[in-house]
C-alpha positions, 0 to 999 in steps of 0.5 A: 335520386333518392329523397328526404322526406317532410319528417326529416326536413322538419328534423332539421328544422326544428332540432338546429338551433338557428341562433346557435347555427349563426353564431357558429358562423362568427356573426355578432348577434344581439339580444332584443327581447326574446329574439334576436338582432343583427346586421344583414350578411345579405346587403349593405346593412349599416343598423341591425335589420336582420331578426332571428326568432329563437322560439320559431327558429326562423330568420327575417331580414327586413331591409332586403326580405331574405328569410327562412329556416336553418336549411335557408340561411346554409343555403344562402350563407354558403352558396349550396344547393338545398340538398347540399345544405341538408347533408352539412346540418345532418354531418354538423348535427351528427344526424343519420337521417336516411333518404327515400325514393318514396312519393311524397318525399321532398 
C-alpha cells in the first residue's frame, strides 16, 4: 500500500491551521494569551481544559490528556483512521500530495 512520506506529513502539520480546523468544527474557541482556550470535546469538561497553541499548531487537553496535530484532532473528532484522516486535510486543503511505496515513508 502505498505511503505518505515525512514531507507530507509534516505538509499537513505545519500548513492546517489547528485553530482554523476547529472553528471550522462549530466549537467555541477562546482567546487566552497567545493560545487558545476551549471546553474539551473528548470529556465531560464543565471549564475550558483544552488548549490550542496557535504558534506550535498543536492542542493539549489537560483534564484527560488527549492531544496532538491536525491530523490528531481529525482522527479523534471524527473517528477515522490515521490514513483517512490525512486525505480529508489534503481534500479540505485542496492539497495533492502524491504517495509513495518508498522506505521510509510513514
Amino acid at each position: 500500500m502505498a505511503r505518505f512520506t515525512e514531507n507530507q506529513l509534516n505538509t499537513l502539520k505545519s500548513d492546517i491551521s489547528l485553530v482554523r480546523l476547529i472553528q471550522s468544527q462549530g466549537y467555541n474557541i477562546k482567546s487566552e494569551g497567545k493560545d487558545y482556550v476551549m471546553n474539551c470535546p473528548f470529556h465531560d469538561d464543565a471549564t475550558p481544559s483544552l488548549k490550542i497553541s496557535s504558534t506550535k499548531n498543536l492542542f493539549n487537553c489537560f483534564g484527560c490528556g488527549e492531544s496532538g496535530t491536525v491530523i490528531d484532532w481529525v482522527m479523534k473528532t471524527q473517528g477515522v483512521s490515521f490514513r483517512h484522516a490525512c486525505e480529508v486535510l489534503m481534500n479540505d486543503a485542496g492539497m495533492n500530495l502524491e504517495v509513495t511505496n518508498g522506505v521510509g515513508a510513514l
